[in-house]
C-alpha positions in Angstrom: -87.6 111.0 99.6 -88.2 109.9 103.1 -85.9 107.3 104.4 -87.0 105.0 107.7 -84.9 103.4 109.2 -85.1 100.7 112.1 -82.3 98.3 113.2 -84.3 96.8 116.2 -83.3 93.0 115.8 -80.2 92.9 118.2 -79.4 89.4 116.7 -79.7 90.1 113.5 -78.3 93.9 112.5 -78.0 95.2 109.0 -75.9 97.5 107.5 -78.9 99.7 107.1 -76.5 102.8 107.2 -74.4 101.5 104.2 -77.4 101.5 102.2 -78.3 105.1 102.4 -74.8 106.4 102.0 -75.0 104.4 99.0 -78.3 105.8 97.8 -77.3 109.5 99.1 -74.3 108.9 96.8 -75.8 107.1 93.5 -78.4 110.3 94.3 -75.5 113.1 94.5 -74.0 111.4 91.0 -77.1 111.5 89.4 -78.2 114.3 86.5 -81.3 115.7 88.3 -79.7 115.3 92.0 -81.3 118.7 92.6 -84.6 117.3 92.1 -84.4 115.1 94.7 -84.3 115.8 98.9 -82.8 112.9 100.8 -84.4 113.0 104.2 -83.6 110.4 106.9 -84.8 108.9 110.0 -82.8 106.3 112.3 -84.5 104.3 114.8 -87.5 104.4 113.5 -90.5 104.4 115.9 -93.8 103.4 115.2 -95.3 106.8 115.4 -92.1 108.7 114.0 -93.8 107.4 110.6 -96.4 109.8 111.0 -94.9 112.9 112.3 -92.0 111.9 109.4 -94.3 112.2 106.8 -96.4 115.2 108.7 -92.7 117.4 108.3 -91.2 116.3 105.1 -94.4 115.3 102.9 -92.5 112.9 100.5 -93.4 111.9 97.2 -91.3 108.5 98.4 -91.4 107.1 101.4 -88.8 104.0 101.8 -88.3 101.4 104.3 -85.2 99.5 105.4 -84.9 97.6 108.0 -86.1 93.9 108.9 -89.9 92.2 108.4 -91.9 89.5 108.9 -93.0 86.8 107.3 -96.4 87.4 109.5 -96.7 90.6 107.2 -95.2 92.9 109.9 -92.6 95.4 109.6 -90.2 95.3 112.9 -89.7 98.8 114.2 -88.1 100.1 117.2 -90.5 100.1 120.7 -90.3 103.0 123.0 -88.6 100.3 125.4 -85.7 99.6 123.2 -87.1 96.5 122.5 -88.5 95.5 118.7 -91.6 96.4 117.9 -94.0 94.7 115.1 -96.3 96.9 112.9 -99.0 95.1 110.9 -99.9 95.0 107.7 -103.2 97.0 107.8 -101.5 99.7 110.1 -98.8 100.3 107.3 -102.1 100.3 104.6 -103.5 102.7 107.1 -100.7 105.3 107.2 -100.3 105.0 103.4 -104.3 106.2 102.5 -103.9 108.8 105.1 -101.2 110.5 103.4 -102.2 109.2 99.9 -102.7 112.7 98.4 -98.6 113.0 99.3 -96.9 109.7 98.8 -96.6 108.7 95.2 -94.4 105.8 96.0 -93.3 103.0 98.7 -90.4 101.3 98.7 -90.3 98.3 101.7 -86.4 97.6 101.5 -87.5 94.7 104.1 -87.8 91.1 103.8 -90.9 89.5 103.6 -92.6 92.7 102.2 -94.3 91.8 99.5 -97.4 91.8 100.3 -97.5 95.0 102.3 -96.2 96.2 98.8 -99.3 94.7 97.0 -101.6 95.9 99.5 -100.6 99.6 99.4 -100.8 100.4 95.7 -104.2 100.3 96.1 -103.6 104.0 97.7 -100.3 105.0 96.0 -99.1 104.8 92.3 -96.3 102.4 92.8 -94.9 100.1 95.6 -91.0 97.5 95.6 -91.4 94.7 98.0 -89.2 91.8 98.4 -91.1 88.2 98.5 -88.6 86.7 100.5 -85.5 87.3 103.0 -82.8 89.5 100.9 -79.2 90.3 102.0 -77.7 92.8 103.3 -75.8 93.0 100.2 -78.2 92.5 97.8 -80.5 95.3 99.8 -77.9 97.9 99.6 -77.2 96.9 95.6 -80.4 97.0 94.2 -81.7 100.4 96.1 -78.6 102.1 95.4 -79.3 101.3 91.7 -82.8 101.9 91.6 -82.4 105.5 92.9 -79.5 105.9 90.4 -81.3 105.0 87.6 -84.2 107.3 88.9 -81.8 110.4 89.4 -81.3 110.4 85.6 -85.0 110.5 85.0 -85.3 106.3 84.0 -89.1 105.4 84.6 -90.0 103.5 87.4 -89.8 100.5 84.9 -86.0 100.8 83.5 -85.1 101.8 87.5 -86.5 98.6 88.6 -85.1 96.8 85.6 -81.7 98.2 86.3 -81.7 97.6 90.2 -82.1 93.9 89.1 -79.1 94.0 86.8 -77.0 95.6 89.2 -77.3 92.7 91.2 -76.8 90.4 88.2 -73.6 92.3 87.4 -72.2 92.0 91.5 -73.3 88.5 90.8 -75.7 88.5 93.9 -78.5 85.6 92.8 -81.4 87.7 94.6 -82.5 89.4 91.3 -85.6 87.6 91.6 -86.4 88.6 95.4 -88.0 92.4 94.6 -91.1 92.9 93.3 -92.8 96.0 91.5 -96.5 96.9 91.9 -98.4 99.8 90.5 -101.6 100.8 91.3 -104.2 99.6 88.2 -104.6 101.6 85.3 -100.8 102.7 86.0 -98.1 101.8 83.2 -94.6 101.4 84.9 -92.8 102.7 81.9 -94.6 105.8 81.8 -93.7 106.7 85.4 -90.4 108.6 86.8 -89.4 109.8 90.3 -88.1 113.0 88.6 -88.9 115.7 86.1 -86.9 115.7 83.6 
């Protein structure tokens, strides 16, 4: 599992690093932890996607950080300074390393439809349709890789994620969305081998 990070909205930082202790922890509590190689990458240039995935070949490749609602997901520019990536350069990268990635997971806001669009290369995608929280962000991906860890399909993770937040009584449960590529059945799918 590759995690990309990118904090490049001054103005608006996230506690992106809270949510991948909490998903390196759910992970290490998990039965088939061993199963699953937690890679990550802070400050996430546009071009560090490619040589991320070019080292680590991931079955996963997840996103957190901030979007747009122009479809755009904001990374870090080599002057410090944001730095947009649109929606058909994220499709791009994902049919180029298509016989790899088996999953995306855009832990962004406004992601959605990058989510929708990418299936159409890899099984599964998560996007959110809307801004999420900090919170609500760290909650449900914490969950969802919990739930995967013990070998839950990609359906009951998903499911789960969304009752975590229910259960912190965070009212975003609607915000993520699951896509799977067609001819794929959610419940049949896991991140693991059991």
């Amino acid at each position: 599992m590759l995690f990309l990070a990118a904090n490049a909205l001054k103005s608006q930082m996230l506690d992106i690093d809270a949510e991948a202790r909490a998903i390196q922890e759910n992970i290490t509590k998990s039965a088939h932890r061993d199963s699953i190689n937690f890679v990550t990458r802070w400050a996430t240039h546009p071009l560090d996607i490619l040589q991320a995935i070019n080292e680590t070949s991931p079955r996963l490749v997840h996103f957190s950080g901030h979007g747009s609602e122009n479809d755009e997901l904001v990374l870090q520019g080599d002057d410090g300074q944001p730095k947009r990536v649109s929606l058909s350069a994220i499709v791009q990268v994902m049919m180029s390393a298509a016989d790899v990635i088996g999953m995306v997971f855009f832990n962004v806001c406004f992601s959605d439809d990058e989510a929708k669009a990418v299936v159409k290369y890899v099984d599964a995608a998560i996007g959110m349709k809307t801004g999420i929280g900090d919170e609500a962000a760290r909650v449900f991906a914490a969950q969802f890789y919990s739930a995967a860890g013990f070998g839950k399909s990609l359906k009951v993770s998903f499911e789960q994620a969304k009752a975590a937040l229910m259960l912190e009584g965070i009212a975003e449960e609607n915000t993520p969305l699951l896509f799977v590529r067609e001819g794929m059945d959610p419940a049949r799918m896991t991140l693991v081998k059991a």
